[in-house]
C-alpha positions as CSV (number, residue, x, y, z in Angstrom):
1,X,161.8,172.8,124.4
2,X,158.9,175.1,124.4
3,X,155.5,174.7,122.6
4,X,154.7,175.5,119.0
5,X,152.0,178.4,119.3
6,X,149.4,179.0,116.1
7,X,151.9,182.0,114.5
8,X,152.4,181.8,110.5
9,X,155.4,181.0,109.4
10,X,158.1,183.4,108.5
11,X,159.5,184.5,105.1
12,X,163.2,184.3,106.1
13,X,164.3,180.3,105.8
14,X,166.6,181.2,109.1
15,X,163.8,182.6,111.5
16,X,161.6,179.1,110.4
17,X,165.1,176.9,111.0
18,X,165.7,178.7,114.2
19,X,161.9,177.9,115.4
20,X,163.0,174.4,114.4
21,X,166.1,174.4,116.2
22,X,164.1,176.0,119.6
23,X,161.7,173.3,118.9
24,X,163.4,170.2,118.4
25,X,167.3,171.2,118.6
26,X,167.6,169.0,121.4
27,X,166.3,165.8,120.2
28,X,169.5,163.3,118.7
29,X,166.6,162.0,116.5
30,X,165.5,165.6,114.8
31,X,167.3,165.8,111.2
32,X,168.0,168.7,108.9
33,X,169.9,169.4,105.7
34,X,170.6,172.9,104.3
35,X,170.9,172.9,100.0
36,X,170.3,175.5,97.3
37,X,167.9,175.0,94.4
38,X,168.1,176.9,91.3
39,X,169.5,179.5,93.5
40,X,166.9,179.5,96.3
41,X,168.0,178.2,99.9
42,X,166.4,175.3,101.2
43,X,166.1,173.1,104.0
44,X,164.6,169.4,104.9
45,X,163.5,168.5,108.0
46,X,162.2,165.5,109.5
47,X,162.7,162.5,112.5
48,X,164.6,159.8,112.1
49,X,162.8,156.6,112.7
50,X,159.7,158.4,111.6
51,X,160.8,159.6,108.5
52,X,162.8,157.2,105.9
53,X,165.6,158.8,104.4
54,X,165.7,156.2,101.6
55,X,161.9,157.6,100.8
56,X,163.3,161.3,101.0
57,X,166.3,160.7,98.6
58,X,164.6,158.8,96.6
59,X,161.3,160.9,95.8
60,X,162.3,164.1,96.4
61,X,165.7,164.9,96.8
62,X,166.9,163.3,93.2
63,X,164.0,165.2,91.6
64,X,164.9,168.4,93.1
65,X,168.8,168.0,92.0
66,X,167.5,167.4,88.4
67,X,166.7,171.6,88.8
68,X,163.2,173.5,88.6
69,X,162.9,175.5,85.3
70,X,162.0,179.0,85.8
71,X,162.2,178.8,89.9
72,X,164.6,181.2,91.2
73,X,162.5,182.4,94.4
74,X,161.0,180.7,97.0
75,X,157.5,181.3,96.4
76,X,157.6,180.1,92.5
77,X,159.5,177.0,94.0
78,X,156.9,175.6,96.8
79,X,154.2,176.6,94.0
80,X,155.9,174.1,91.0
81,X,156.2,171.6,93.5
82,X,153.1,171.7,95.1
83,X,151.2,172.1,92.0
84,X,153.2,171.0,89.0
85,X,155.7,168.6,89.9
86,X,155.1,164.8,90.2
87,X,156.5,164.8,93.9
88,X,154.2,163.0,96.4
89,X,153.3,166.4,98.3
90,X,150.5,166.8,100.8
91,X,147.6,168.3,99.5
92,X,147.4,171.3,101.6
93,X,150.3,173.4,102.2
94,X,151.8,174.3,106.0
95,X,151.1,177.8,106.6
96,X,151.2,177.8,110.4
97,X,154.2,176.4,113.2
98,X,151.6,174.3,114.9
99,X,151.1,172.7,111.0
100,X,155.0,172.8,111.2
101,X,155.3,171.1,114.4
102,X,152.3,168.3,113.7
103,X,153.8,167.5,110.0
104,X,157.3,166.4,111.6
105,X,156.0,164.8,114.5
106,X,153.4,162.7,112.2
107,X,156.6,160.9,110.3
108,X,156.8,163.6,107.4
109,X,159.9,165.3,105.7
110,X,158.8,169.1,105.6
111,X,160.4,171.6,102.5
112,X,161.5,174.7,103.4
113,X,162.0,177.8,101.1
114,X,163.8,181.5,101.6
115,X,161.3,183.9,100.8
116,X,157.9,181.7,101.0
117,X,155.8,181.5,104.3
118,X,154.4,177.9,103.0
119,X,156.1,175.1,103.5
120,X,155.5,171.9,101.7
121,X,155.1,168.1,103.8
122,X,155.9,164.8,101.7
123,X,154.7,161.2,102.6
124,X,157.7,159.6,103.6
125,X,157.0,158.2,106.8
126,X,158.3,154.7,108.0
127,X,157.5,154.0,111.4
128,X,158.6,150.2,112.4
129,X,155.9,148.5,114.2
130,X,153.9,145.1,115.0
131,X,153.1,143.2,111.7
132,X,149.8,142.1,111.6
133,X,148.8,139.4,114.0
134,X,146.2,136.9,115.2
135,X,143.8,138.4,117.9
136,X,144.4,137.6,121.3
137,X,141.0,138.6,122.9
138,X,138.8,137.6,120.6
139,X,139.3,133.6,119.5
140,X,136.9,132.4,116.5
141,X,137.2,129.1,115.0
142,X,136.2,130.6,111.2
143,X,136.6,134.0,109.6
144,X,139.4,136.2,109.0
145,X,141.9,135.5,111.7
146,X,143.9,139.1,111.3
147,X,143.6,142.2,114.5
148,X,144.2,145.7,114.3
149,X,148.0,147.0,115.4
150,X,149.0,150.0,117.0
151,X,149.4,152.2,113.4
152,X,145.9,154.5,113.0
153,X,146.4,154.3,109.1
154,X,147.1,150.2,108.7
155,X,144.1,149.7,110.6
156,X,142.1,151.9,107.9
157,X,143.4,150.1,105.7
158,X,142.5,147.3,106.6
159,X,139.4,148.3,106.7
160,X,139.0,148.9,103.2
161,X,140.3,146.3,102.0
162,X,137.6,144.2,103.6
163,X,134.7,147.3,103.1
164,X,135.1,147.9,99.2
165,X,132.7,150.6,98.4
166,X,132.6,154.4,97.8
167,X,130.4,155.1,100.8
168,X,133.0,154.4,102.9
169,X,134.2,156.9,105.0
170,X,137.4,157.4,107.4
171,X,137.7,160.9,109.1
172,X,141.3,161.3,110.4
173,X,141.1,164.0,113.1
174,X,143.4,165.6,116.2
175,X,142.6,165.0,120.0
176,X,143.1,168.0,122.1
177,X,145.6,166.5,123.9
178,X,149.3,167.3,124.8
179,X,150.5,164.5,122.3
180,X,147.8,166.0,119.7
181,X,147.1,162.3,119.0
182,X,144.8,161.1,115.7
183,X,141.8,159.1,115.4
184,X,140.0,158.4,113.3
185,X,135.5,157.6,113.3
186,X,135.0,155.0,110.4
187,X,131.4,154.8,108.9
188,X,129.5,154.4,106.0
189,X,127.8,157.0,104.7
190,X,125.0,154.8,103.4
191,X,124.3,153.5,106.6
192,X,125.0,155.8,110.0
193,X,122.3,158.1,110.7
194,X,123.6,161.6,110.0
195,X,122.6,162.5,113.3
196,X,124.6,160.2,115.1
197,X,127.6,160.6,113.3
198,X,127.5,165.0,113.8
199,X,126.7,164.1,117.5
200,X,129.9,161.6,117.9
201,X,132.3,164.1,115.9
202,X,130.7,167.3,118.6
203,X,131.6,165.0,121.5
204,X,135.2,163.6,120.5
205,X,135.9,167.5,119.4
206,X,135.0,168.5,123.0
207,X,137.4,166.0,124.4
208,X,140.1,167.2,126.5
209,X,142.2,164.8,128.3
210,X,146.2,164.9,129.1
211,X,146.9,161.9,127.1
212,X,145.2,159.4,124.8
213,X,146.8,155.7,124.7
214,X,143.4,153.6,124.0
215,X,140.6,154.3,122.3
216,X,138.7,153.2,125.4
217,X,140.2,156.4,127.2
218,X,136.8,158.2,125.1
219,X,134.3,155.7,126.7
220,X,133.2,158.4,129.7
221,X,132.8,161.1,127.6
222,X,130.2,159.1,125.6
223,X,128.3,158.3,129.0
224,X,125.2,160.8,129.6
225,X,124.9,158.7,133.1
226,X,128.2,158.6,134.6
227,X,127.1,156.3,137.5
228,X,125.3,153.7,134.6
229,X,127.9,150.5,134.9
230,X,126.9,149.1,131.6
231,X,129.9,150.2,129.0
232,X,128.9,152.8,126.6
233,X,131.1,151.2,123.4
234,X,131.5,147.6,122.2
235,X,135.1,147.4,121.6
236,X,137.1,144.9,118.9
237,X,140.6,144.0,117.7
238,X,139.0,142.5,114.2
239,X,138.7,144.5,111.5
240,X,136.3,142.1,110.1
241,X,134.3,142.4,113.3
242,X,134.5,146.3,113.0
243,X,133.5,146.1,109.4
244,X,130.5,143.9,110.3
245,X,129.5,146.1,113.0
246,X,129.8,149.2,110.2
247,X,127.7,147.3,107.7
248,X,124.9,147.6,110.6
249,X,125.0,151.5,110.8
250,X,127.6,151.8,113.3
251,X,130.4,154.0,113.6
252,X,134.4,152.7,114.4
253,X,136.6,154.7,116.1
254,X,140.4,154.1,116.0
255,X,143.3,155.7,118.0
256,X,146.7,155.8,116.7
257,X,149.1,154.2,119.3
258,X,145.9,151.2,119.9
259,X,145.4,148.0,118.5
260,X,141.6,148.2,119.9
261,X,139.1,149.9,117.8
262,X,135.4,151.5,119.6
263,X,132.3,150.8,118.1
264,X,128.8,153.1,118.8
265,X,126.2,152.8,119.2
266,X,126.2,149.7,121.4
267,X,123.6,147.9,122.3
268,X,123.6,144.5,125.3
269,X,122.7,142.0,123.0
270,X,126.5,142.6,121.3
271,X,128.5,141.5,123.9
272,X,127.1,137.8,123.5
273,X,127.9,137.9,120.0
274,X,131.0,136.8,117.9
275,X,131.8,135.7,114.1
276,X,131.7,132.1,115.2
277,X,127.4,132.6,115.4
278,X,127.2,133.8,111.3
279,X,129.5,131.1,110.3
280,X,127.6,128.3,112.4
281,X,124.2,126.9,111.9
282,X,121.4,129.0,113.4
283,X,120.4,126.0,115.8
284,X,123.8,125.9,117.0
285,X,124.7,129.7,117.1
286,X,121.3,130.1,119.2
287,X,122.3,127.4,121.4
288,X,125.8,128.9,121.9
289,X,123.9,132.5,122.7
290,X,121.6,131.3,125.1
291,X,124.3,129.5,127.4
292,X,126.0,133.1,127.4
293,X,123.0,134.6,128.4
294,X,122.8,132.2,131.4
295,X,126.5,132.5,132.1
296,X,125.9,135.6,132.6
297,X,123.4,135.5,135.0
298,X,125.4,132.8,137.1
299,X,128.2,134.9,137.1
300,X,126.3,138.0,138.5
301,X,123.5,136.2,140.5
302,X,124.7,132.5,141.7
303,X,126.8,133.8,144.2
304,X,124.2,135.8,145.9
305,X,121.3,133.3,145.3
306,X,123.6,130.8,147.4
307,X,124.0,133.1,150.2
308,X,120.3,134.0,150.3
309,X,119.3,130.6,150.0
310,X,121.7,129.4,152.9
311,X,121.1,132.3,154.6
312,X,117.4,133.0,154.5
313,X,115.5,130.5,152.5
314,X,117.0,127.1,153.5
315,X,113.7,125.7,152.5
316,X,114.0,126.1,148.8
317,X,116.9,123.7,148.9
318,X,116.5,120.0,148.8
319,X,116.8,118.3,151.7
320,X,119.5,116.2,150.7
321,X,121.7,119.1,149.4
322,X,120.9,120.7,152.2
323,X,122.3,118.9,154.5
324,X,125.4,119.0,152.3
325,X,125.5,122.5,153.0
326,X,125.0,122.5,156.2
327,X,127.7,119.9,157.1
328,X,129.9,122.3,154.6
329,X,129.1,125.5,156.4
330,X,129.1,123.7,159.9
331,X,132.8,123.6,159.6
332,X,134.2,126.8,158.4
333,X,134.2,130.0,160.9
334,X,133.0,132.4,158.7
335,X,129.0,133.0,157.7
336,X,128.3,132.6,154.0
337,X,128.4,136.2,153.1
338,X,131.9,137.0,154.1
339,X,132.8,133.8,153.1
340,X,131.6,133.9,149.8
341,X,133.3,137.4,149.4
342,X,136.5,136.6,150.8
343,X,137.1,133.8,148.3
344,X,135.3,135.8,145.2
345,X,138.1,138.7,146.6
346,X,140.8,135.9,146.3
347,X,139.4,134.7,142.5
348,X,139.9,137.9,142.0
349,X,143.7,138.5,143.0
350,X,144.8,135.6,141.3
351,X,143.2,136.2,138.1
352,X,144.9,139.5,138.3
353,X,148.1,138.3,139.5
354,X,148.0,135.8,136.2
355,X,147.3,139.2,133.9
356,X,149.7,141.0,135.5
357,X,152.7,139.2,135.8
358,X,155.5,138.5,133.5
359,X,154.7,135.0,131.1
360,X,157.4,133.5,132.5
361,X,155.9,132.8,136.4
362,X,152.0,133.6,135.4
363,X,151.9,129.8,135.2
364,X,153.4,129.9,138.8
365,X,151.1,132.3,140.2
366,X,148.0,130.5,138.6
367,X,149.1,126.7,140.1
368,X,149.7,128.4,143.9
369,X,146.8,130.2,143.5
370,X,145.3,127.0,143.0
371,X,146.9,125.2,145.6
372,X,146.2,127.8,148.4
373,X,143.0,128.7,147.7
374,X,141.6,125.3,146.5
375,X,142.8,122.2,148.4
376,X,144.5,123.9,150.8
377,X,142.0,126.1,152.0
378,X,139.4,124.0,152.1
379,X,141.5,120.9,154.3
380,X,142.1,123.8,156.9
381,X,138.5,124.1,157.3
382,X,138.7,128.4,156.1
383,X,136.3,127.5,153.0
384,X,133.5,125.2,152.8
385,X,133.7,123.1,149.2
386,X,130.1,124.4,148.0
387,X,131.3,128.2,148.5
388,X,134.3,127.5,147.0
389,X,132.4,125.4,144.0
390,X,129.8,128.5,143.5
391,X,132.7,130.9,143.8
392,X,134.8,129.1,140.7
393,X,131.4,128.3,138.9
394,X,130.6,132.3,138.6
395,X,134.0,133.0,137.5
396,X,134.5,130.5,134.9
397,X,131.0,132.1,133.5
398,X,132.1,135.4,133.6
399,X,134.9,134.6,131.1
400,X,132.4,133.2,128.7
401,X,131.1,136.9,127.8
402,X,134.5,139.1,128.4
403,X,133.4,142.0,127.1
404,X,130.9,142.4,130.0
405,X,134.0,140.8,132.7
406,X,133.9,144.4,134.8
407,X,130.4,144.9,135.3
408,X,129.8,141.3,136.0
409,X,132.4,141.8,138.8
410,X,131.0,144.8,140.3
411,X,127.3,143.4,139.8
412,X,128.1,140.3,141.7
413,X,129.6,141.6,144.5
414,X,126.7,144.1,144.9
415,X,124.1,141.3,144.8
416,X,126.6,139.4,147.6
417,X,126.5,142.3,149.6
418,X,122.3,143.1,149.3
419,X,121.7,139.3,149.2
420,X,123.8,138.6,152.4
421,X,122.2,141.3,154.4
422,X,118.4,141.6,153.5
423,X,117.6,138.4,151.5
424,X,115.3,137.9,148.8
425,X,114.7,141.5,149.1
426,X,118.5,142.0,148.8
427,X,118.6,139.8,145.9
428,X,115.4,141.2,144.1
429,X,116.5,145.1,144.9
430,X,119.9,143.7,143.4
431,X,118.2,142.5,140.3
432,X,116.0,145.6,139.8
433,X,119.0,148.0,140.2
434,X,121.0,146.3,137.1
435,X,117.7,146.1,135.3
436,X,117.0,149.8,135.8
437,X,120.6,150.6,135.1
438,X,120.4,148.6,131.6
439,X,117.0,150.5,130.1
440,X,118.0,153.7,131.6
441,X,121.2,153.6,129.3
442,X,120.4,155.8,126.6
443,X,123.0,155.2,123.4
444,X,122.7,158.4,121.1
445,X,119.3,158.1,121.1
446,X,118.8,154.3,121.2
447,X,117.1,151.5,123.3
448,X,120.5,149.8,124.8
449,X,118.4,146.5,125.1
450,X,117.4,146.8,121.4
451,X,116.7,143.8,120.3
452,X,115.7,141.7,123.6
453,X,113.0,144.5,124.5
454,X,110.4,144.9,124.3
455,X,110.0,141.7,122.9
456,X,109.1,141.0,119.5
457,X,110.2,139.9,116.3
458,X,114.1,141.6,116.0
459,X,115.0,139.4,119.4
460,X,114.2,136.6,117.5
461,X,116.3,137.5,114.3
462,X,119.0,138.4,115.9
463,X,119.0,138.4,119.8
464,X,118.6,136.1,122.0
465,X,118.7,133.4,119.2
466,X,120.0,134.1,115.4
467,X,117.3,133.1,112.6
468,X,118.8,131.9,109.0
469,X,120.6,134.1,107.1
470,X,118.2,134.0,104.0
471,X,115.8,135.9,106.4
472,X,119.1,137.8,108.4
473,X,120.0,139.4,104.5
474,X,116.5,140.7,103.8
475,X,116.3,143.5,106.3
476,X,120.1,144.8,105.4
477,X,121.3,146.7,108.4
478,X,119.8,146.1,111.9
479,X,120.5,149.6,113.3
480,X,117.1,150.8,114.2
481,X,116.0,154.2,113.0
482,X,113.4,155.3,115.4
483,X,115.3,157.0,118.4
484,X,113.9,157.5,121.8
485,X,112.1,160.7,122.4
C-alpha cells in the first residue's frame, strides 16, 4: 500500500479506480462495483463494515437505476447529483486523492464518473460500536446517568440534544497524524471567549503526533510549563457534565476512537466537583467539598507529616500516642521513611495489579494483596500497624478526588522523600513547591486557582463551598473574563 499524496483526481474513471486499486486493492474489506448510467461509466467504492450496503442500495443505487435525464457525460452527471438530485450527497465535492482516500476511510460510499475529476461522497456509514452506557469513572447518585462512546459524531450528538440552542457550536477537524484521526472542540459561541477558542484551534492545528487514541494524548501540547504536575484539562465521560462545563465558557474537545471528552480551560477547584453537589442541598454539597479538600491534603501530606513527626518532632505528638508509635516502630527494621515508602510502593502495585488484570482474578489479586501486605506483614514484624494505617488512610483519600489520583501520587512521595530527610523544612519546602507549581499554572490566560484565590466572594459561590442556586443563576457563566497579563 502506498500513501495517498494531495494530486487532483483524474478525468479517466480507470486512472482514479487504479489509484484505488494501489491504495486499497489489498484490503478483503475494500468494495467496488463498476455500472453505466445513461451511458456514462461509473464506479462505487466504499469499506465494508464502515459503509452499509443496505444504505447504498437503498439511497443511491435505486435512484441512479431510475436514469438521469439529460446526463450523458460525467461532468453533467456528478453536477445533477450533487446539485439537483434528492440523494443525501456531501456538501462539498472530492476534488483531491487525499479527499479520496479520507472519504472512504471515514465510512462513506464515494461516486465515481468517466470524464469528471469530482467525485461525489454519500452518508452511508454504519460503523457497529458500544451502545450508550452508564459511566464507569464518574458515579452520581442524580442526573443523567448516560457517557460518551468511542463514535466522535454520537458524542456530538449527544451533546445537542442536551445543549438546544443555535449558539452551539461543534468544529469537526483532522489531526496531523498517520491515522488522520477527527476531533472535534465543542463550544458555545455565546459563551467562550474568542480568544481562547482561536488560541485552542492554533495549538491542536500544530499538533503532530504518530497516533491519537485519547483525547488526553493533546494534554502536553496545552502545557506552557512542561515540568508543572498539575493537569492542564479536566476530563469527563458525561455529556451532561461536558455540557455543564460548556454553559460556563468552556470548550469540549472530543476524539473519535475515545469515550473521554477534554475540557479547557481548567481550573483546581473542578476536580472536587461533580453533579451530585447541584442536585444536593448547598449545606450538604459544601460539606461534601470540603472533606475532598481535606482528602486531598491527607493523601498528599499525612504520609510525610507522620515521618517528620516520628522522625523529627516527636514532641508534637501526645504522649500516649506516642508511645504507641514508638512501641510500633521499635519492632520493625526499617526507619519510617523507607518504611513508609516501601508500603506506599506496595499500595501502589496492588492497586495497579487490580486495574490491570483481567476481571476474572482482580478480585484475587486485591484479597492477596491484602493478606501479604496487611496481616501478614505486619505479624512478621516488616511493617509497624501505624505506617501501615497512615499508608492505607492516604490512599483511600486519594480515590475520593480521582481526577487529581497522579499528582497526588507523585506529590506524596515527594513530600515522603523531603520530609524524611530534612524535616519540617522538608515538609514546608514540599508544601511550597506544589503551591508554587499550582499559581504558576497559567490556563490560556487564566488564574488555575480561580475561584479559591485570592480569596473573595467567587470561592464562596462556588469553591470551596457552593451557595444556593437562586444566587448560583444570577451571575450566568462563571468563566472569568479578565485574563492574566
Amino acid at each position: 500500500m502506498t500513501t495517498a499524496d494531495n494530486q487532483p483526481l483524474g478525468q479517466a474513471l480507470a486512472e482514479n479506480q487504479a489509484f484505488l486499486q494501489t491504495m486499497f486493492g489489498g484490503s478483503s474489506d475494500f468494495y467496488t462495483k463498476s455500472f453505466t448510467i445513461c451511458g456514462c461509466r461509473c464506479c462505487i467504492a466504499m469499506f465494508a463494515g464502515l459503509s452499509s450496503p443496505e444504505k447504498l442500495c437503498i439511497m443511491v443505487l435505486h435512484a441512479l437505476g431510475q436514469g438521469v435525464p439529460g446526463c450523458k457525460a460525467g461532468p453533467q452527471l456528478v453536477q445533477y447529483l450533487a446539485e439537483q438530485s434528492c440523494l443525501p450527497t456531501e456538501q462539498t465535492p472530492i476534488t483531491t486523492r487525499t479527499q479520496l482516500v479520507e472519504a472512504l476511510a471515514g465510512g462513506m460510499a464515494v461516486l465515481l464518473a468517466e470524464g469528471s475529476g469530482q467525485a461525489l461522497a454519500f452518508s452511508t456509514q454504519d460503523m457497529p460500536g458500544r451502545s450508550v452506557t452508564n459511566p464507569s469513572g464518574e458515579g452520581n447518585m442524580r442526573g443523567p446517568q448516560d457517557a460518551f462512546t468511542e463514535h466522535l459524531r454520537n458524542n456530538i450528538s449527544q451533546l445537542r440534544r442536551q445543549f438546544r440552542t443555535g449558539s452551539f457550536t461543534a468544529e469537526i477537524c483532522t489531526a496531523n497524524t498517520r491515522a488522520k484521526t477527527e476531533y472535534a472542540i465543542c463550544y458555545d459561541t455565546a459563551l467562550a471567549p474568542a480568544d481562547v477558542v482561536q488560541t485552542l484551534k492554533q495549538r491542536l492545528a500544530g499538533v503532530q503526533i504518530p497516533v491519537l487514541l485519547d483525547s488526553t494524548y493533546f494534554a502536553s501540547f496545552l502545557k506552557q510549563d512542561k515540568l508543572n504536575l498539575f493537569p492542564a484539562a479536566a476530563y469527563t465521560e458525561r455529556p451532561a457534565t461536558a455540557c455543564a462545563r460548556i454553559c460556563e465558557g468552556k470548550i469540549v474537545i472530543l476524539v473519535s476512537g475515545s469515550p473521554l471528552a477534554m475540557v479547557v480551560p481548567s481550573f483546581f477547584a473542578e476536580h472536587f466537583e461533580c453533579l451530585d453537589d447541584y442536585s444536593s442541598g448547598a449545606v450538604f454539597a459544601g460539606l461534601i467539598r470540603l472533606l475532598k479538600y481535606l482528602a486531598f491534603l491527607l493523601a498528599v501530606f499525612g504520609p510525610g507529616l507522620y515521618v517528620m513527626a516520628v522522625s523529627f518532632a516527636p514532641e508534637l505528638i501526645p504522649v500516649h500516642l506516642l508511645a504507641k508509635l514508638a512501641q510500633g516502630e521499635a519492632a520493625t527494621p526499617l526507619p519510617p521513611m523507607p518504611e513508609m515508602l516501601a508500603v506506599t510502593l506496595l499500595l501502589e502495585i496492588v492497586r495497579e495489579a487490580g486495574l490491570r488484570a483481567p476481571k476474572s482474578i482482580s478480585h484475587t489479586v486485591s484479597l492477596v494483596g491484602a493478606l501479604i501486605i496487611g496481616e501478614t506483614a505486619v505479624s512478621a514484624g516488616i511493617i509497624s500497624v501505624p505506617v501501615l494505617t497512615m499508608a492505607a488512610a492516604a490512599t483511600i483519600a486519594t480515590l475520593a478526588v480521582p481526577a487529581l489520583y497522579e499528582q497526588s501520587i507523585l506529590f506524596r512521595f515527594a513530600v515522603i522523600l523531603l520530609a524524611g530527610l530534612f524535616g519540617v523544612p522538608g515538609l514546608a519546602c514540599g508544601a511550597l513547591l506544589i503551591l508554587a507549581m499550582a499559581c504558576g499554572s497559567d490556563p490560556f490566560g487564566y488564574d488555575y486557582l480561580y475561584p479559591l484565590m485570592p480569596p473573595g466572594k467567587a470561592a464562596l459561590r462556588d469553591g470551596f463551598v457552593r451557595a444556593i442556586w437562586s444566587r448560583l443563576a444570577q451571575k450566568g457563566e462563571v468563566l472569568p473574563r479578565h485574563a492574566k497579563e
